[in-house]
C-alpha positions in Angstrom: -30.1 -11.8 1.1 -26.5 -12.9 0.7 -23.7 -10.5 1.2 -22.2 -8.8 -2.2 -19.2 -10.0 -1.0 -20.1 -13.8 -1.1 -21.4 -13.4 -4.7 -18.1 -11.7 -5.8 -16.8 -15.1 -4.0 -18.5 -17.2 -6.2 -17.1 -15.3 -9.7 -14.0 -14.3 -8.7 -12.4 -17.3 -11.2 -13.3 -14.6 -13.6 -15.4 -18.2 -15.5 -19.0 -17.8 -16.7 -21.7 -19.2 -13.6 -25.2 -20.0 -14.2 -27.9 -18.5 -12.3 -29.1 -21.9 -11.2 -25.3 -22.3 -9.8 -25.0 -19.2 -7.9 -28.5 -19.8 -6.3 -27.3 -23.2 -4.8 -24.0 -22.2 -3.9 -25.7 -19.0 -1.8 -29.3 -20.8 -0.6 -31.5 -18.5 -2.8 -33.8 -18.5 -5.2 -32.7 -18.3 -9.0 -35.4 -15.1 -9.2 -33.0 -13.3 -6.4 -30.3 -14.3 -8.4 -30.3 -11.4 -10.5 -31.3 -8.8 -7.7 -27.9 -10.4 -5.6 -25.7 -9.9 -8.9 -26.7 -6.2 -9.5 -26.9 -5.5 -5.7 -22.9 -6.4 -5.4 -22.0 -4.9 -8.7 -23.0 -1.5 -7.3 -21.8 -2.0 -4.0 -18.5 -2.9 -4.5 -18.0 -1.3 -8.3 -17.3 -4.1 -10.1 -18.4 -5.2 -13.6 -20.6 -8.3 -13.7 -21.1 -9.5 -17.3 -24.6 -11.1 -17.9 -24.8 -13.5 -20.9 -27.5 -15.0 -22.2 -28.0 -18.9 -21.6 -24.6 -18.7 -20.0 -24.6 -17.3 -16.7 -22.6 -14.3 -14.8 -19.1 -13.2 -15.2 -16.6 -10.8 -13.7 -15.2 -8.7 -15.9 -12.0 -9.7 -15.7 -11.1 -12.2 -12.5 -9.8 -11.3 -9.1 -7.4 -12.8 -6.8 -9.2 -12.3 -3.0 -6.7 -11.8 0.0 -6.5 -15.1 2.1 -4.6 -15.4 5.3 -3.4 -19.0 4.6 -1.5 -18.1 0.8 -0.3 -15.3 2.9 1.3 -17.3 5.7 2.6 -19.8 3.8 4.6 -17.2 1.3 6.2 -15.2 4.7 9.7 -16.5 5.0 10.2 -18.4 8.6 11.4 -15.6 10.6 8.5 -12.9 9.7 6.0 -16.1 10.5 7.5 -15.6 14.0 7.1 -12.1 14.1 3.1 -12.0 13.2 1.3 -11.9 16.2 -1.9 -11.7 14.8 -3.3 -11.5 10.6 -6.5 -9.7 10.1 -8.3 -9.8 6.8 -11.4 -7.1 6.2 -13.9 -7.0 3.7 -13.7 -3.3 3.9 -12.6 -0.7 6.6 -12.1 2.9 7.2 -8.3 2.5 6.8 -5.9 -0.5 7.8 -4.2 2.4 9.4 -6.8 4.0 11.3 -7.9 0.2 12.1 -4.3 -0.4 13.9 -4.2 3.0 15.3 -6.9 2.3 17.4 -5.8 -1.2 18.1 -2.1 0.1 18.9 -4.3 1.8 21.9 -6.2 -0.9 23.4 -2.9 -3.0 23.6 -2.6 -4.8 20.2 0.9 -6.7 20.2 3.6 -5.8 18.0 3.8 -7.4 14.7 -0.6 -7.2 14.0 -1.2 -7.0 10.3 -4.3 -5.8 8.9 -5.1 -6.1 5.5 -8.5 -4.8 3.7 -10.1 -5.8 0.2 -11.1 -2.5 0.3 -10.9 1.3 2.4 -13.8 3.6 2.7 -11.3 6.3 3.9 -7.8 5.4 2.5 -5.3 8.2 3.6 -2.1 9.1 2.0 0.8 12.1 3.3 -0.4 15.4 3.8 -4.3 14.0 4.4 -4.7 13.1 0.5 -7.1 10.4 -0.3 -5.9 7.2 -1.1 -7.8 5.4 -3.6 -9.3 2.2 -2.7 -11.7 0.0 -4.7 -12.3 -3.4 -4.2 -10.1 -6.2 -4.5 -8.0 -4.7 -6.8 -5.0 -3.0 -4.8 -3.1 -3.9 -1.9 -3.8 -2.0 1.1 -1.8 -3.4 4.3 -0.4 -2.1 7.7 1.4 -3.0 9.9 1.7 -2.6 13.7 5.4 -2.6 15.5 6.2 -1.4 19.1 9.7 0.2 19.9 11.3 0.2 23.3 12.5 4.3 22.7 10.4 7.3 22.0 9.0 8.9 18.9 11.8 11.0 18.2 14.6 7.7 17.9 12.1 6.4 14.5 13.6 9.7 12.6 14.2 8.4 9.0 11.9 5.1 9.6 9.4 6.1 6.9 12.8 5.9 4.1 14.2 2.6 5.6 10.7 1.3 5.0 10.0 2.6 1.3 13.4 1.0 0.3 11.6 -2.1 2.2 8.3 -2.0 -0.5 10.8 -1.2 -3.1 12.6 -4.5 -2.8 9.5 -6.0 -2.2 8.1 -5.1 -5.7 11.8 -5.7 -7.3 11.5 -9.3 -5.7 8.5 -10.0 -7.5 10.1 -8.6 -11.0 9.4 -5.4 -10.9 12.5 -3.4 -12.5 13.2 0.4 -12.8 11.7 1.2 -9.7 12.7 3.9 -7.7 12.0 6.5 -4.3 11.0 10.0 -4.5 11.9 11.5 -1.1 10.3 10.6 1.4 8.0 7.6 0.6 6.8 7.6 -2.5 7.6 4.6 -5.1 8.0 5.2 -8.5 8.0 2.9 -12.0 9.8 5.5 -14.8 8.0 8.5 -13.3 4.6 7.3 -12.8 3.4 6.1 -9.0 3.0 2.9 -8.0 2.7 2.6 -4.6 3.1 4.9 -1.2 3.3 4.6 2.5 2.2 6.3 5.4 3.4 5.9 8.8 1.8 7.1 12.1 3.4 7.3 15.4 2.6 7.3 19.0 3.9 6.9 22.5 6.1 8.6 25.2 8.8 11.1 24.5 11.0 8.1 26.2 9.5 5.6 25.3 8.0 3.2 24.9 6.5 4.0 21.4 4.4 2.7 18.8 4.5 2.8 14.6 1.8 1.8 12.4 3.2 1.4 8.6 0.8 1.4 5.9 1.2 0.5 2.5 -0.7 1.3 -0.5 0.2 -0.5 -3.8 -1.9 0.0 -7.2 -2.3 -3.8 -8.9 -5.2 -3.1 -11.3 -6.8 0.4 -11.3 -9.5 0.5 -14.3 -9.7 4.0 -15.7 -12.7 5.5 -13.3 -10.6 4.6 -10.3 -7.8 5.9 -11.8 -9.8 9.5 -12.7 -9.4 10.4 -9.3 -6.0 10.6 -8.7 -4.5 13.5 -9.6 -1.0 12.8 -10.4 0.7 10.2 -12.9 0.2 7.0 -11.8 0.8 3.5 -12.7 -0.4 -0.2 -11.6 1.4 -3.6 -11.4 -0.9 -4.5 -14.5 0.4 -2.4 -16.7 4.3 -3.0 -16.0 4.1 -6.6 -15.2 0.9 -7.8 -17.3 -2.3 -8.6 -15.8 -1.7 -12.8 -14.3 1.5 -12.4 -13.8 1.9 -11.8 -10.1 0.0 -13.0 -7.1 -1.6 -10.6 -4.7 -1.5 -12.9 -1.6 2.6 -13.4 -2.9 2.5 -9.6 -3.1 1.3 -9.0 0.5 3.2 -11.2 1.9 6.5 -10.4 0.0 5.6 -6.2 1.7 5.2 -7.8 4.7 8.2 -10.0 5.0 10.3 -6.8 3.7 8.8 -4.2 6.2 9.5 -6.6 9.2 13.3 -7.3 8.4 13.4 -3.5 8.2 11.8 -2.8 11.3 13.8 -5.3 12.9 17.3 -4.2 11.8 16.2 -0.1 12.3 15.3 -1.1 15.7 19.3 -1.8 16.2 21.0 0.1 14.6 18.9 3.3 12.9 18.4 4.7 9.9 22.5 4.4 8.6 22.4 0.8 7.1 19.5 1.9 4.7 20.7 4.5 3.4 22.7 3.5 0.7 19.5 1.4 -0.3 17.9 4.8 -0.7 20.6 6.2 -2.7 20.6 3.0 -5.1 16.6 3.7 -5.5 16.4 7.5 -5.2 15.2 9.0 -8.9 15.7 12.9 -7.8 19.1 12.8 -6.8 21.2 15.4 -9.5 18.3 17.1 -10.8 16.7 19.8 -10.6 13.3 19.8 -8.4 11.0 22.0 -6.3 10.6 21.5 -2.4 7.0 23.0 -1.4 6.9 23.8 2.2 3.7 25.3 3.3 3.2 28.5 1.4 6.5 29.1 0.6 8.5 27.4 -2.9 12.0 26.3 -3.3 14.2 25.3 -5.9 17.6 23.8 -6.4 19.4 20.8 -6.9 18.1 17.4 -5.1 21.9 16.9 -3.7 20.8 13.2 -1.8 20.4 13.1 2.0 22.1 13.4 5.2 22.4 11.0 8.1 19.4 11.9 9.3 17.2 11.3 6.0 16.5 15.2 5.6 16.6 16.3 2.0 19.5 18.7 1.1 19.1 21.1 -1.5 21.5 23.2 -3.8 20.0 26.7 -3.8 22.2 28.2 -5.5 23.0 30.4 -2.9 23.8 27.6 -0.3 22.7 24.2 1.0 19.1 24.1 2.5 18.0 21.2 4.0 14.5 19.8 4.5 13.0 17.1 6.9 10.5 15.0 5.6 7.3 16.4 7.7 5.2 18.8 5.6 6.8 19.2 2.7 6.4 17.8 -0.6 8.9 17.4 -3.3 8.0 17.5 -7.2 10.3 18.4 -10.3 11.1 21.7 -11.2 9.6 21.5 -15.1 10.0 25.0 -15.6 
């Protein structure tokens, strides 16, 4: 029996396939065709429209990551940079996935991408949702000559890196919410998460992952409990590539990574400013058990959040703590 994945192959044009079709293109017979169809459906949760004297069709079509669209959309220098591409049907976590590599000796620059994530991780150990083929979930590995402690503030330089990304593919009034969120008028669109490893001295290692919501159909979108938004909705469904996508994150996050390893967090930090949504109002910093509220006053040199109290300037690095408005 085929894989679901090669039947979603043969309708991802979103066009109407006979049975007869499918059975050739996949070497079975046209009485498994119907037991393949339903068989991928439930795997991968995708809606397979059946009509009559017509064929199968996807619901709606899907653009499938391929390595070559990729490459050929990365600008000449990040080409250089990409030591190796991997494309997954479906893993844990891209993150996870690199983690692991990062310790068997994967070279800088490794980029894993996955049509789907079994365990997709956001901040704090939040699930990130991730069906099939219809988000963008990337990493990317890159190795550092210093310790842990010199990547302080590496997780904002690289959310104003996504940022730009999505603003270079027409995305407008998009903004940051301290630390790495990204934002379109309030709602999330897409997140990062960035694990480190390595000596106290150095050498050290950073795995940057990216998550970005393209097409989220309602039950997907059921599970997350906070407001969120796709690139569907705020560009219109056909009017962006996901292989231009990828690779426009990628070429963003490797300029950034190149630059912070020379001079730090300071050159990105008017970027944040320019994209930061919180800055003047009034919000609420949750730090384990204990709530605080002020004014979001912008950041230091060092990326930590300050804070108007009220009864003096607190300020917060990015670690545990999560920042939300104060609607009260």
């Amino acid at each position: 029996m085929q894989t679901p994945l090669e039947i979603i192959r043969a309708l991802a044009d979103g066009q109407c396939h006979s049975g007869e079709a499918i059975a050739q293109r996949l070497g079975v017979s046209r009485a498994a065709v119907w037991k393949a169809v339903r068989k991928a459906s439930e795997a991968l949760g995708l809606e397979i429209v059946a009509e009559r004297g017509r064929g199968y069709r996807l619901s709606a079509p899907l653009e499938l990551l391929a390595a070559e669209r990729i490459l050929a959309a990365l600008s000449p220098e990040a080409q250089g940079h990409i030591a190796r591409m991997e494309i997954h049907d479906a893993l844990d976590s891209t993150n996870t996935r690199l983690m692991r590599e990062a310790a068997d000796g994967a070279p800088s620059g490794t980029l894993c991408l996955a049509e789907r994530q079994t365990a997709g991780r956001g901040r704090l150990g939040r699930t990130w949702v991730s069906p099939f083929g219809t988000n963008l979930y990337l990493s990317l590995l890159w190795r550092f000559p210093f310790g842990p402690g010199g990547m302080a503030g590496l997780s904002l330089a690289a959310g104003t890196a996504v940022a730009d990304a999505l603003h270079a593919i027409g995305v407008r009034d998009i903004g940051l919410k301290w630390p790495n969120d990204v934002l379109w008028q309030d709602r999330k669109l897409a997140g990062l998460l960035l694990e480190v490893a390595g000596e106290a001295q150095g050498p050290a290692h950073v795995v940057v992952g990216v998550g970005v919501n393209t097409h989220l159909d309602p039950g997907a979108g059921a599970q997350i409990h906070r407001p969120w938004v796709d690139l569907d909705q705020v560009l219109g469904r056909g009017a962006y590539s996901r292989n231009i996508l990828a690779a426009r994150v990628a070429d963003a996050l490797i300029r950034t990574l190149e630059r912070f390893a020379r001079e730090g967090l300071g050159p990105f930090l008017g970027d944040w400013e320019r994209y930061d949504l919180y800055r003047g109002r009034q919000v609420e910093v949750l730090w384990g058990h204990q709530q605080v509220r002020g004014t979001h006053l912008g950041l230091d040199a060092n990326g930590a959040l300050r804070l108007d109290t009220g009864s003096g300037i607190a300020t917060f690095q990015a670690g545990e703590v999560s920042l939300r408005l104060d609607e009260d």
